[in-house]
N, CA and C of each residue as an Amber inpcrd file, in Angstrom:
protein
   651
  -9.4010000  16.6160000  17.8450000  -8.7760000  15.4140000  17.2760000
  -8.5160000  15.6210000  15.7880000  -7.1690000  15.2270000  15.4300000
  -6.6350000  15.7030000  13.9030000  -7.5750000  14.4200000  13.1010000
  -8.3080000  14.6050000  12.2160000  -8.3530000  13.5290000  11.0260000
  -8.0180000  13.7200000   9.4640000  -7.8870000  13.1380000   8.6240000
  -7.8750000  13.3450000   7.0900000  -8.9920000  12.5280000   6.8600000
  -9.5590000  13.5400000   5.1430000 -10.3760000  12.9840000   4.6250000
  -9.7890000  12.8720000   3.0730000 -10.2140000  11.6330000   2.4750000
 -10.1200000  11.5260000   1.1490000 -10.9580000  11.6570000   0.5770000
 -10.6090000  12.4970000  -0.8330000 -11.6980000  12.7230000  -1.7890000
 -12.0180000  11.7930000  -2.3970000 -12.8960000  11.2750000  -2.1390000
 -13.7740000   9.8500000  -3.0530000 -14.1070000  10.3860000  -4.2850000
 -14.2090000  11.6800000  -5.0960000 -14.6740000  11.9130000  -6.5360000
 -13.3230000  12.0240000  -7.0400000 -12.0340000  12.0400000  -6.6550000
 -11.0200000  11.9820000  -7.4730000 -10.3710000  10.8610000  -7.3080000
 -11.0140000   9.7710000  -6.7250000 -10.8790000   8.4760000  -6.7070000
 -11.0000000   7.2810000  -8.3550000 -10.1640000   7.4150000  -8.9680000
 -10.0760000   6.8390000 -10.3670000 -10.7320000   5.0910000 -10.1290000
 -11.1210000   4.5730000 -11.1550000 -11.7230000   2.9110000 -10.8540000
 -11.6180000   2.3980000 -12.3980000 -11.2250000   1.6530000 -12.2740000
 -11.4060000   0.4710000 -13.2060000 -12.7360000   0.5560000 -14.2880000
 -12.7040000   0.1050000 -14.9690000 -14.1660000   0.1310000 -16.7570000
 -14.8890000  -0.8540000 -15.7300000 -14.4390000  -1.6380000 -15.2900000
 -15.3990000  -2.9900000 -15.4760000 -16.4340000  -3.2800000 -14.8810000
 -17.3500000  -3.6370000 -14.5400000 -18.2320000  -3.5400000 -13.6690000
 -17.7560000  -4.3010000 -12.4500000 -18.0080000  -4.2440000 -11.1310000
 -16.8180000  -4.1920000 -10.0810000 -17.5190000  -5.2580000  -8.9980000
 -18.9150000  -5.4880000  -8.9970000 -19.6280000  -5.9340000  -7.7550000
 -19.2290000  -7.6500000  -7.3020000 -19.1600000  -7.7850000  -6.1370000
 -18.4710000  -8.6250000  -5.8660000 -16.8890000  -9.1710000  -6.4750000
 -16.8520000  -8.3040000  -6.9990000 -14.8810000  -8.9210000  -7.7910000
 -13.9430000  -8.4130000  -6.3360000 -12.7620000  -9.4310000  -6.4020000
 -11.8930000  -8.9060000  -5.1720000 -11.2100000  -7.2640000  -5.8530000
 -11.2650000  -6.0710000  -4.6760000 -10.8050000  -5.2140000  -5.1970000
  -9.6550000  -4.8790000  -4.4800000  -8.4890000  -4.2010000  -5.4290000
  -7.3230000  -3.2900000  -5.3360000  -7.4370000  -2.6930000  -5.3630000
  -6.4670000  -1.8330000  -4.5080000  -7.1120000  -0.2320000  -3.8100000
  -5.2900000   0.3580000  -4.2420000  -4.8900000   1.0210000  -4.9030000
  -3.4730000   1.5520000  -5.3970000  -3.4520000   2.9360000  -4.4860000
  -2.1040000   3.2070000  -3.7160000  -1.7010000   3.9660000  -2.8750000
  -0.4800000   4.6140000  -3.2660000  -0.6040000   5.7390000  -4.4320000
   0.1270000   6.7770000  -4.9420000   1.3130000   6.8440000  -3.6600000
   2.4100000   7.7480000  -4.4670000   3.6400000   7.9740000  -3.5900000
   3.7360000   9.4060000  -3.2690000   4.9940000  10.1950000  -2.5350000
   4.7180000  11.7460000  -2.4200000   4.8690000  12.3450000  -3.3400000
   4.4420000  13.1460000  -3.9310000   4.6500000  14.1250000  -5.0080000
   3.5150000  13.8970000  -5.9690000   3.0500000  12.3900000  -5.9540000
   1.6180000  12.1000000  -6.9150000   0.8020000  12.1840000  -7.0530000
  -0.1360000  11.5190000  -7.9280000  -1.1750000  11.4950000  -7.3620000
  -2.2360000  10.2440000  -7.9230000  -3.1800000  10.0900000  -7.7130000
  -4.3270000   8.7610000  -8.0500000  -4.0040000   8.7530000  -9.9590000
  -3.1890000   8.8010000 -10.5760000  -3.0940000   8.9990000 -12.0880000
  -2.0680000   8.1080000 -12.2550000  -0.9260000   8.1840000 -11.0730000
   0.2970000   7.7960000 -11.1860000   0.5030000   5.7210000 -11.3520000
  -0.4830000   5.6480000 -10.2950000  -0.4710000   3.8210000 -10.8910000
  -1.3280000   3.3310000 -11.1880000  -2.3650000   4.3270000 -11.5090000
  -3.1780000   3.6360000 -12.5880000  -2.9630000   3.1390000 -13.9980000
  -1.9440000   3.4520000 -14.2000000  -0.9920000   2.9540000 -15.5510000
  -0.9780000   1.1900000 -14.9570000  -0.8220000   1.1720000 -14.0550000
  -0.2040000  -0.2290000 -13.9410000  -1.4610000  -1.8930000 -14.2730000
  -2.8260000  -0.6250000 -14.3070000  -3.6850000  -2.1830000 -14.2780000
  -3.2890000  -3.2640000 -15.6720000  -2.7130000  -2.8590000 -16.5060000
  -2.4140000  -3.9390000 -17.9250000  -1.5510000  -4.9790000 -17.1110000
  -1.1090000  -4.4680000 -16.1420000  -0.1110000  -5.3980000 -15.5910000
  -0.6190000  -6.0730000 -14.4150000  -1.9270000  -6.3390000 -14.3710000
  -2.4410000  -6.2150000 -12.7270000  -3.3650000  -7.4000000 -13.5330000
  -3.8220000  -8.5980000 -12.3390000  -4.2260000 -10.0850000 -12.7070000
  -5.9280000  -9.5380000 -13.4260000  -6.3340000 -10.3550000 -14.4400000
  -7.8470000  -9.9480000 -14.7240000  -8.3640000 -10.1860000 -13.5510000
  -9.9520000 -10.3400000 -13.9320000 -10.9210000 -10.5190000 -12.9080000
 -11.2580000  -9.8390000 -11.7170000 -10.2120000  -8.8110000 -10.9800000
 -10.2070000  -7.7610000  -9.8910000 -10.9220000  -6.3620000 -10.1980000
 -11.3850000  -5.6460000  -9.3970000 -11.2930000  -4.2590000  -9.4870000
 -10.8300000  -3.4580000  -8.9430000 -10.5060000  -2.2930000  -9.7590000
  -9.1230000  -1.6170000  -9.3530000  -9.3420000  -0.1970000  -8.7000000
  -9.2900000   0.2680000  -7.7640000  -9.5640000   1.5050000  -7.7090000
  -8.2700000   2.1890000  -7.0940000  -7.9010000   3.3280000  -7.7670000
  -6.1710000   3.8680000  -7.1180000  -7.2420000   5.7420000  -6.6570000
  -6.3560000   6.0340000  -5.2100000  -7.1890000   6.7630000  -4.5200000
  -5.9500000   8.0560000  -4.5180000  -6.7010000   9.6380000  -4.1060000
  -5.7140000  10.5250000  -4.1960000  -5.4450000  10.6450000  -2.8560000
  -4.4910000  11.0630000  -2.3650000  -3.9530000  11.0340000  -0.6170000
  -4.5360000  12.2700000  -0.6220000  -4.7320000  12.5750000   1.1210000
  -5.7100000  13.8410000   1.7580000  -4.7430000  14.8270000   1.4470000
  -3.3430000  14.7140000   1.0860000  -2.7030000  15.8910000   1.7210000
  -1.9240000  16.7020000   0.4880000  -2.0530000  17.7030000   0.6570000
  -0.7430000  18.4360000  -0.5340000   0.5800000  19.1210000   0.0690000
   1.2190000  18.5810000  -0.7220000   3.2530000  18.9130000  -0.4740000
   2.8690000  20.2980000  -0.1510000   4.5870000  21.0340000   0.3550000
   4.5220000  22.0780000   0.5440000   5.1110000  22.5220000  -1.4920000
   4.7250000  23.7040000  -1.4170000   4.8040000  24.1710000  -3.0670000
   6.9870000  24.5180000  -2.9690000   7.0110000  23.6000000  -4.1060000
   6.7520000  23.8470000  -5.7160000   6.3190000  22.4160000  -5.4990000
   6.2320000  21.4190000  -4.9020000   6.3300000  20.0960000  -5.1880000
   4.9360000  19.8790000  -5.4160000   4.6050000  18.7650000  -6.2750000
   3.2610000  19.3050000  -7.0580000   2.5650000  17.3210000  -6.5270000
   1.3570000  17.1620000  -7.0620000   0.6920000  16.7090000  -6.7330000
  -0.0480000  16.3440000  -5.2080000  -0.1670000  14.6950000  -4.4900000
  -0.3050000  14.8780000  -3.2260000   0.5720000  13.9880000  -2.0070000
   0.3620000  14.1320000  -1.4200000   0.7050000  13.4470000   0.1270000
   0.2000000  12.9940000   1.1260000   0.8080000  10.9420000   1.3690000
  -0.2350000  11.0520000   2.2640000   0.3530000  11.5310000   3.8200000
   1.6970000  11.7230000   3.7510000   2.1810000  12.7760000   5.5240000
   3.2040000  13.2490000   5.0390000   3.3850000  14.7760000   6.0770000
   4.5740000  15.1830000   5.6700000   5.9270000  14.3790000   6.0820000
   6.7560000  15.0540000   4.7230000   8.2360000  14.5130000   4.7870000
   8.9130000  15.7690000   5.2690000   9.9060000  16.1410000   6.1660000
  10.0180000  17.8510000   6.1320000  11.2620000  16.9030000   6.4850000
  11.9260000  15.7700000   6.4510000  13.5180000  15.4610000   5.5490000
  13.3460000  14.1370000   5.3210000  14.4680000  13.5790000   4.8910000
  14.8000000  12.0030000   4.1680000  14.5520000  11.4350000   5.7160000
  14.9450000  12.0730000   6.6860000  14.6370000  11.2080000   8.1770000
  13.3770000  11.6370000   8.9140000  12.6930000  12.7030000   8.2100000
  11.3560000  13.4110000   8.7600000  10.0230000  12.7940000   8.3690000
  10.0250000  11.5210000   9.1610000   8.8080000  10.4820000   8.7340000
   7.8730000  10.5780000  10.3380000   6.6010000  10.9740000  10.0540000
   5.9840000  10.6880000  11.6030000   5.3860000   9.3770000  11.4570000
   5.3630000   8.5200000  12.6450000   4.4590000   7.1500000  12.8390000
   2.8870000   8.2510000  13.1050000   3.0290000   8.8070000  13.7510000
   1.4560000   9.6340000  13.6510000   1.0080000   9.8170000  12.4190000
   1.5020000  10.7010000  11.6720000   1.1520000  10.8390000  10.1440000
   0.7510000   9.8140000   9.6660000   1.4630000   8.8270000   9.3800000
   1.4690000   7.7840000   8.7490000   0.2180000   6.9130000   9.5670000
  -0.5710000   6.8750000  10.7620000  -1.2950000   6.3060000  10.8050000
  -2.4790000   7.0660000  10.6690000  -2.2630000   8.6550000  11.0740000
  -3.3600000   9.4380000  10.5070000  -4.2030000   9.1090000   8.8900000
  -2.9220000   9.1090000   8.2300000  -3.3040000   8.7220000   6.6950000
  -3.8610000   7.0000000   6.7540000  -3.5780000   5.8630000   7.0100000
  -4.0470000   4.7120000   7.3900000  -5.4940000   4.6830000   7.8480000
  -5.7810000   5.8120000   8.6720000  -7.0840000   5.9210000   9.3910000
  -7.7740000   6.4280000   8.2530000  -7.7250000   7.4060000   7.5060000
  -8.4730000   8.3220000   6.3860000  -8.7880000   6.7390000   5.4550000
  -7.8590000   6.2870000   5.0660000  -8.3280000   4.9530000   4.0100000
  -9.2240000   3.9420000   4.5580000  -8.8830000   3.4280000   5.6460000
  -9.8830000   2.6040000   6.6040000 -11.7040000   3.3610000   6.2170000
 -11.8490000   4.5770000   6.4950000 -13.1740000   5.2040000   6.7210000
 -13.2950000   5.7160000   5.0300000 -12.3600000   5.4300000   4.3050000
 -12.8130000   5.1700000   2.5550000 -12.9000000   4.3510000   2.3840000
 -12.6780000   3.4490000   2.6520000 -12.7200000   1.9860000   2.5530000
 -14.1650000   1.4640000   3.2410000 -14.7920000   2.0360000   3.7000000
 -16.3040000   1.8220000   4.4960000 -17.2250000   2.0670000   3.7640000
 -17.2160000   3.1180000   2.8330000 -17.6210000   3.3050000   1.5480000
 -17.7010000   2.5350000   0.4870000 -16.7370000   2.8680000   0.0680000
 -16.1460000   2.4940000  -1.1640000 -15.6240000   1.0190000  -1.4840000
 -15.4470000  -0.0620000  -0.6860000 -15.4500000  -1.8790000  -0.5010000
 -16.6530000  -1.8410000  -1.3130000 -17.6080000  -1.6500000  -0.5280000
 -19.1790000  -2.5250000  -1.1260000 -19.2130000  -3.8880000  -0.5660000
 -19.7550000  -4.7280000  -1.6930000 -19.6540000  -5.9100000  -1.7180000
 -18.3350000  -6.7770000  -2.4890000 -17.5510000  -6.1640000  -2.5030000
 -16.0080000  -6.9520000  -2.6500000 -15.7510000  -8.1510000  -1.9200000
 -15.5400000  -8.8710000  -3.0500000 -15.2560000 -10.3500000  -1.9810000
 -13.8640000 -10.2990000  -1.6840000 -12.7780000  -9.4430000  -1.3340000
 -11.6290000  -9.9680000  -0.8040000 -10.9760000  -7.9950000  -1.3910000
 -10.1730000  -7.4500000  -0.2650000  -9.7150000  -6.1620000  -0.2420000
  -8.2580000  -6.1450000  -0.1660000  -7.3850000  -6.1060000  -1.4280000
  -6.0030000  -5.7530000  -1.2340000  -5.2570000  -4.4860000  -1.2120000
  -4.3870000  -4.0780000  -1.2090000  -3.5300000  -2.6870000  -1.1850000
  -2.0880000  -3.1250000  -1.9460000  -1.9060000  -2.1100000  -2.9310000
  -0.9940000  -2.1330000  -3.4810000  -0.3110000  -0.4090000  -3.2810000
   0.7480000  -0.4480000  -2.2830000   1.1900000   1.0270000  -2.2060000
   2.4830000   1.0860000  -2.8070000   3.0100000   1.9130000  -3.0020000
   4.5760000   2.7510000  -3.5400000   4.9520000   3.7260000  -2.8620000
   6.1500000   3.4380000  -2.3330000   6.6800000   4.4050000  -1.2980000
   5.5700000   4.8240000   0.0060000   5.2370000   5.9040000   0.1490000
   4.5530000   7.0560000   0.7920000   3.2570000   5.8420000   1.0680000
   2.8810000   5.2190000   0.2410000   1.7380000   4.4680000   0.0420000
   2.0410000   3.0290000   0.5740000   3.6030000   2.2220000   0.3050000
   3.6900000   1.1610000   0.9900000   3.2990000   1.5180000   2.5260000
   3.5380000   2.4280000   2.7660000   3.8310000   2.6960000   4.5350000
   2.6290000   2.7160000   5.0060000   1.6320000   3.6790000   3.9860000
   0.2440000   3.6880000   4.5290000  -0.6650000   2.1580000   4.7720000
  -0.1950000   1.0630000   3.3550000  -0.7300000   0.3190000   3.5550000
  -0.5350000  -0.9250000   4.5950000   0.8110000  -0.9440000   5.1820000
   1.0740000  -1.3500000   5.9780000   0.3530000  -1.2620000   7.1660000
   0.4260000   0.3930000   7.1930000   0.0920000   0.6410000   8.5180000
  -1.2540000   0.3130000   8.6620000  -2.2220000   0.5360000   7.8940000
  -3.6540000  -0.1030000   7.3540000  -4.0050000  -0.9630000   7.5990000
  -3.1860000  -2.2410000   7.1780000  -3.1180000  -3.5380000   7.6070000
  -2.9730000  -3.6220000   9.2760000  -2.1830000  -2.8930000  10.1850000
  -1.8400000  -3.2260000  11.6430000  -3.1540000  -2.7750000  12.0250000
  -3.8680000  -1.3690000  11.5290000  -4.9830000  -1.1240000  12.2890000
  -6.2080000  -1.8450000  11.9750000  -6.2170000  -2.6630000  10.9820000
  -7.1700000  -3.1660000  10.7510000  -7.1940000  -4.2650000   9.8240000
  -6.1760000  -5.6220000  10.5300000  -5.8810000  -6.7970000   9.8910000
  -7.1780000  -7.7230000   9.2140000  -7.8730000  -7.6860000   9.3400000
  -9.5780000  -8.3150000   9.2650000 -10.1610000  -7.8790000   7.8170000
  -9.4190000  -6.2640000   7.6640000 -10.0610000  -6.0180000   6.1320000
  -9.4850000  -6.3280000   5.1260000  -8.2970000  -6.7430000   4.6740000
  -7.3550000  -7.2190000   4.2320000  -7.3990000  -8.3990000   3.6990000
  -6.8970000  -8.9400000   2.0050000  -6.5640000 -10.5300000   2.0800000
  -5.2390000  -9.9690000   1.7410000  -4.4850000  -9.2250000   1.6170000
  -3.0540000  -9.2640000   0.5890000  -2.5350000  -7.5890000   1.0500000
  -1.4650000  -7.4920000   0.9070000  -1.0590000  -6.1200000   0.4960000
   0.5110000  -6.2250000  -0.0220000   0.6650000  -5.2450000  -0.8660000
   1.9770000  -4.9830000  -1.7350000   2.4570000  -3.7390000  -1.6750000
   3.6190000  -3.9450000  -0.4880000   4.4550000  -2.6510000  -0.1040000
   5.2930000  -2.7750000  -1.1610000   5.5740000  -1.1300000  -1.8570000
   7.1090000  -1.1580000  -2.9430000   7.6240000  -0.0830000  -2.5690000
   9.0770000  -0.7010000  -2.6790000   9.5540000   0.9320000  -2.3550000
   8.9460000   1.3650000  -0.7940000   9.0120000   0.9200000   0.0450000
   8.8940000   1.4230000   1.2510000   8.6580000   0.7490000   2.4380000
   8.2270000   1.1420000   3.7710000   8.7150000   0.2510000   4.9920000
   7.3420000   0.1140000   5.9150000   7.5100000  -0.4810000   6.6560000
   6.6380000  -0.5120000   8.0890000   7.1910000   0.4720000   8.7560000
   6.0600000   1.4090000   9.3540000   6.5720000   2.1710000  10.6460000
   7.2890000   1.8160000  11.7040000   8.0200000   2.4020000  12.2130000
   8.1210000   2.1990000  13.7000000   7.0510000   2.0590000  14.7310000
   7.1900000   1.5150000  15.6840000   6.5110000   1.2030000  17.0290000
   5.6370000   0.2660000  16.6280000   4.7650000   0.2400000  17.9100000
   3.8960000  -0.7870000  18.3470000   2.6470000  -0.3400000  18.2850000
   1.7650000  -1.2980000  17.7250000   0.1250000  -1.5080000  17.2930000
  -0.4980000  -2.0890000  18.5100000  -1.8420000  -1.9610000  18.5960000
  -2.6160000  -3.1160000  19.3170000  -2.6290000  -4.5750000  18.6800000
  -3.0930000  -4.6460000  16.9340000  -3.1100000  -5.7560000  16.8250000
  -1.8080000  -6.3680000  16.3240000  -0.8710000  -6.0670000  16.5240000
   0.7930000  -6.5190000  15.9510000   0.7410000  -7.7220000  16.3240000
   0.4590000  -7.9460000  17.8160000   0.5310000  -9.4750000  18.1460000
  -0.5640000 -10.4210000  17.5210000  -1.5340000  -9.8050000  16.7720000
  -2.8240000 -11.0140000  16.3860000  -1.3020000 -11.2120000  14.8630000
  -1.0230000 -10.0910000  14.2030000  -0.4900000 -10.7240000  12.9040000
   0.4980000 -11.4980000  13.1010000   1.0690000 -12.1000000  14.3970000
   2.2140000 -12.5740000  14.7490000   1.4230000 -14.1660000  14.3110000
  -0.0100000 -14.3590000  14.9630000  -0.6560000 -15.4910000  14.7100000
  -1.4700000 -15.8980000  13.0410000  -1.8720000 -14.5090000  12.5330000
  -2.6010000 -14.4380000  11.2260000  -1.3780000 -14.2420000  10.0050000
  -0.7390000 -14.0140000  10.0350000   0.5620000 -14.1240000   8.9500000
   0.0690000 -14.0690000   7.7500000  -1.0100000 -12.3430000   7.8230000
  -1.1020000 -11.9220000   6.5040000  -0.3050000 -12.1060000   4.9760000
  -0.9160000 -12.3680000   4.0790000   0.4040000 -12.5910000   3.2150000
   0.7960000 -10.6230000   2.5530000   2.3220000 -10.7680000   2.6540000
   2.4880000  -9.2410000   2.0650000   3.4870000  -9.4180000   1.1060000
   3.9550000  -8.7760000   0.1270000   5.0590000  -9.0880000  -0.6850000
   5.4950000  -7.4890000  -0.5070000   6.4460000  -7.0970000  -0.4040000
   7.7020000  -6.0540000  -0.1630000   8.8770000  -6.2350000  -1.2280000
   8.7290000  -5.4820000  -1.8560000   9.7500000  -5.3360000  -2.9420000
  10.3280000  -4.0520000  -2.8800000  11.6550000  -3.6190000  -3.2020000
  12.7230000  -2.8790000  -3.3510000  14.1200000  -3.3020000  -4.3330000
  14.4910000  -1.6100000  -4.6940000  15.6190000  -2.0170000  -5.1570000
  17.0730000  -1.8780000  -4.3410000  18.1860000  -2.0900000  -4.9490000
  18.9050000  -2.5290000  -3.7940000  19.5910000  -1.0130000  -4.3880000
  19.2710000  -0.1840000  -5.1830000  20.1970000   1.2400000  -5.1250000
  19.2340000   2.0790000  -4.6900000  17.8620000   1.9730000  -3.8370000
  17.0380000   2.6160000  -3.5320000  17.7290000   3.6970000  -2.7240000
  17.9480000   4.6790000  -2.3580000  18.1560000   5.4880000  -1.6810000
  17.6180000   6.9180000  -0.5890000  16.1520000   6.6340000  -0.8290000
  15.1340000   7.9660000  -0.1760000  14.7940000   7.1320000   0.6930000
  14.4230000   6.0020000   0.8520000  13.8860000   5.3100000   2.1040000
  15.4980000   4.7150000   2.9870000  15.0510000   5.2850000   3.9970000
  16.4430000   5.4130000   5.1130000  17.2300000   4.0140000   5.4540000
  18.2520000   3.7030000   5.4120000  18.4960000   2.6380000   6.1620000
  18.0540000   1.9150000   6.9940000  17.7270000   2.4770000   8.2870000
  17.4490000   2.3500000   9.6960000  15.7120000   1.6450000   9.1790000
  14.9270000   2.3700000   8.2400000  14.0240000   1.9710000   8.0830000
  13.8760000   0.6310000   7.5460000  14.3750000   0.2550000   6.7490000
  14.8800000  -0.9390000   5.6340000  14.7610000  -1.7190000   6.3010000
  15.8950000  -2.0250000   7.7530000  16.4130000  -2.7060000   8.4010000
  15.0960000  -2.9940000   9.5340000  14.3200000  -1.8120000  10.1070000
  13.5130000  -2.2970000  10.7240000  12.5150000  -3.1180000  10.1320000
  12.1640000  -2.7370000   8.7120000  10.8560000  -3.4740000   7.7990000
  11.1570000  -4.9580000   7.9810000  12.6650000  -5.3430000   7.7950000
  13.1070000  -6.5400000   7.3980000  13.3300000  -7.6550000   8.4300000
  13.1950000  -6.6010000   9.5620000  13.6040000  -7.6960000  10.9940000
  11.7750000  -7.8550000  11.2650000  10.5870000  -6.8250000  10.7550000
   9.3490000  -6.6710000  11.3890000   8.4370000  -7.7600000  10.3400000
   8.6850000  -7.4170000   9.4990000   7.5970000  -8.2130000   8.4140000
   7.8010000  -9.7110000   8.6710000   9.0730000 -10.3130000   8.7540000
   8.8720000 -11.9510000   8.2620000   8.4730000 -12.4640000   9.6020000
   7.6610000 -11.7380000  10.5470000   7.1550000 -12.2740000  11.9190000
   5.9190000 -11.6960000  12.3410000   5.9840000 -10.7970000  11.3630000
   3.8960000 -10.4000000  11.4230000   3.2810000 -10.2800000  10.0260000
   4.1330000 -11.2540000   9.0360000   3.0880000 -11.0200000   7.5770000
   3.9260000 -13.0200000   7.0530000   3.3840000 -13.6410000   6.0320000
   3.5430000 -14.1730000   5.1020000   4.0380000 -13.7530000   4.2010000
   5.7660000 -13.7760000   4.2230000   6.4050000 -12.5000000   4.0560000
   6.6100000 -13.0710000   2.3100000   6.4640000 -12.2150000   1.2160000
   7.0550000 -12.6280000  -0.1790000   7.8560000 -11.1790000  -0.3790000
   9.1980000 -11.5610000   0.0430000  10.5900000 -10.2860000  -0.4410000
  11.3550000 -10.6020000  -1.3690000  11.6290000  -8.9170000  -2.2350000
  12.7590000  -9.4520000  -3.1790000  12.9550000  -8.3820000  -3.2870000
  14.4650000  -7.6400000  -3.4690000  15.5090000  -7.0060000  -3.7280000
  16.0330000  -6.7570000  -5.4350000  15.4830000  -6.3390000  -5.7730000
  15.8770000  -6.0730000  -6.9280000  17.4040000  -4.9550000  -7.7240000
  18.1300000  -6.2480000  -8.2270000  19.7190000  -5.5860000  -8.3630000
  19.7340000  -4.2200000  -9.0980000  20.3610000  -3.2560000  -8.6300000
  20.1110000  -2.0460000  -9.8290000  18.9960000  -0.9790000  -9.6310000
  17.9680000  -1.6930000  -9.0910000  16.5750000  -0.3600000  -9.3000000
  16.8180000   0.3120000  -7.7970000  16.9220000   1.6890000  -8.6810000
  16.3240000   2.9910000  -7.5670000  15.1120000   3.2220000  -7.0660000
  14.4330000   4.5700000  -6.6900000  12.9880000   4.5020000  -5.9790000
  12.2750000   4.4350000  -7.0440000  12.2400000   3.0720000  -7.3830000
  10.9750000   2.9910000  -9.2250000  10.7840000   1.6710000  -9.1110000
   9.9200000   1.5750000  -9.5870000   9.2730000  -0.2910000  -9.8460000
   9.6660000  -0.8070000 -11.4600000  10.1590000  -1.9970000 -11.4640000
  10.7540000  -2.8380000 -12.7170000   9.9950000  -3.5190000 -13.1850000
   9.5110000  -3.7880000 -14.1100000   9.2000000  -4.8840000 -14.9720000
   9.1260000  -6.0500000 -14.5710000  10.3240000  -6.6050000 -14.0210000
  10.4940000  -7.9350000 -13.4310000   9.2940000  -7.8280000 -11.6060000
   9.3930000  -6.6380000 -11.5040000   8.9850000  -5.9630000 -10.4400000
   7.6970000  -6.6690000 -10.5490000   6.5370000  -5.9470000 -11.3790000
   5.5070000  -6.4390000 -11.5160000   5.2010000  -7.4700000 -11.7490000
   6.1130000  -8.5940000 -12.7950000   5.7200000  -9.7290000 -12.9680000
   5.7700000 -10.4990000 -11.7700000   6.1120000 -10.1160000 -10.6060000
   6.2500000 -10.7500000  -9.5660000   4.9610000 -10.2830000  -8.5590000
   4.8300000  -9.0610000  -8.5680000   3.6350000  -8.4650000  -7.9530000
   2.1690000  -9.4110000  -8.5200000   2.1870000  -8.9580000 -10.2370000
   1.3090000 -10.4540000 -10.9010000   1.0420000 -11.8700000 -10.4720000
   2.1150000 -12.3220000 -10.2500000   2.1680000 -13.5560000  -9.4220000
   1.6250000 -13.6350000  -8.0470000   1.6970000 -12.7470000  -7.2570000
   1.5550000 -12.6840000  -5.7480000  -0.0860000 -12.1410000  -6.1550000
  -0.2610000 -11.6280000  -6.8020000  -2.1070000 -10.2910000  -7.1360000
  -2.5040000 -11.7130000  -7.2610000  -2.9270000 -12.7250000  -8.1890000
  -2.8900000 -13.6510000  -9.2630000  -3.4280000 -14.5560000  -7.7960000
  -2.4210000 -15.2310000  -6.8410000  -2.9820000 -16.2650000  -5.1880000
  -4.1470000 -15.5310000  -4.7070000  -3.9630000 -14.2840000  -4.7060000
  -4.5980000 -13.1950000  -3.6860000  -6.3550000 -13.4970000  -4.4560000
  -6.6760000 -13.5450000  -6.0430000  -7.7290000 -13.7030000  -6.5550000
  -8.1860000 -14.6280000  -5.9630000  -7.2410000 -15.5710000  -6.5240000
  -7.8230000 -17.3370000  -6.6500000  -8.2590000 -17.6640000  -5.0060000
  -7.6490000 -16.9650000  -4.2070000  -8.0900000 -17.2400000  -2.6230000
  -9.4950000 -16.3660000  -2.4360000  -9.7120000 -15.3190000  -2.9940000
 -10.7770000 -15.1880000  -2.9250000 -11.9540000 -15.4790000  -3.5750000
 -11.6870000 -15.9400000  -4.7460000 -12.7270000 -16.3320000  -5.2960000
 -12.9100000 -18.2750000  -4.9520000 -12.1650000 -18.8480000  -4.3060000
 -12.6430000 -19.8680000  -3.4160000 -12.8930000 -20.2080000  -2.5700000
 -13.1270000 -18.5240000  -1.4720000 -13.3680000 -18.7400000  -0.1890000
 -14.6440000 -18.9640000  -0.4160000
């Protein structure tokens, strides 16, 4: 049986002291690695802790950092891969939660997909997740039909000149999400495969419910 493992010591975290705070878990894109959105906590709601993780896998060379499945083209996406990598975070995530009162995912590209898929295998660990730049897999889950009833909240953002994430994919995310998540979408005019400014202040907003729900459950 194939598995991935993630390295938990190149797992980057937040200054703050972390116990019981709701934590964010950041899901690098292909070519990156756990360095790449950790830039983003200035922009990320106080009071959380942040931990951004390195994916199990490395590109084929020259392409440098990591991966969490291979791409071998713009249409060479496996739903296996992609839940292989989903499974590796789940069993870091067994670890590494603790005592967190409330577990979100914030992925980019390579990383929206993982966290998605994360979410189907294991809707229960979850209060939030923030796909950018990227899609829901294809096919069918066991629990697809519980999120049809639990209407996770997810926010999915893209730009509308994005071009590495496929059509066909786009189109499936968009017909799949607003019927198995609490869907918050927006299209952003102009941006390619990169996150905006306006981008985050919106991600802020959506991070920002995701606290306040946990810290009043």
């Amino acid at each position: 049986m194939v598995t991935l493992s993630i390295d938990s010591s190149a797992t980057l975290w937040s200054p703050e002291p972390r116990s019981g705070k709701p934590l964010l878990v950041l899901l690098h894109g292909y070519g990156a690695d756990e360095r790449d959105l950790f830039g983003l906590i200035p922009h990320l709601p106080d009071g959380i802790a942040v931990a951004a993780v390195a994916a199990p896998l490395t590109p084929p060379w020259p392409m440098p950092g990591r991966s969490w499945y291979a791409i071998d083209s713009l249409n060479g996406r496996s739903t296996e891969g992609i839940t292989l990598a989903a499974e590796s975070l789940l069993r870091w995530l067994e670890e590494a939660a603790g005592d967190a009162a409330s577990v979100a995912l914030l992925g980019f590209s390579q990383g929206a997909a993982v966290s998605l898929q994360a979410l189907r295998l294991a809707p229960e660990k979850f209060g939030s997740v923030v796909a950018l730049s990227g899609y829901a897999a294809p096919g069918d889950l066991p629990n697809d039909e519980l999120l049809t009833e639990t209407r996770p909240p997810v926010f999915w953002g893209r730009g509308s000149n994005d071009d590495v994430i496929p059509a066909h994919l786009i189109e499936h995310t968009a017909q799949w999400l607003p019927t198995h998540s609490e869907l918050s979408g927006r299209v952003y005019p102009g941006l390619t495969h990169s996150i905006s400014e306006q981008e985050l202040t919106d991600v802020h907003v959506f991070l920002t419910r995701w606290r306040d729900a946990a810290a009043s459950a």
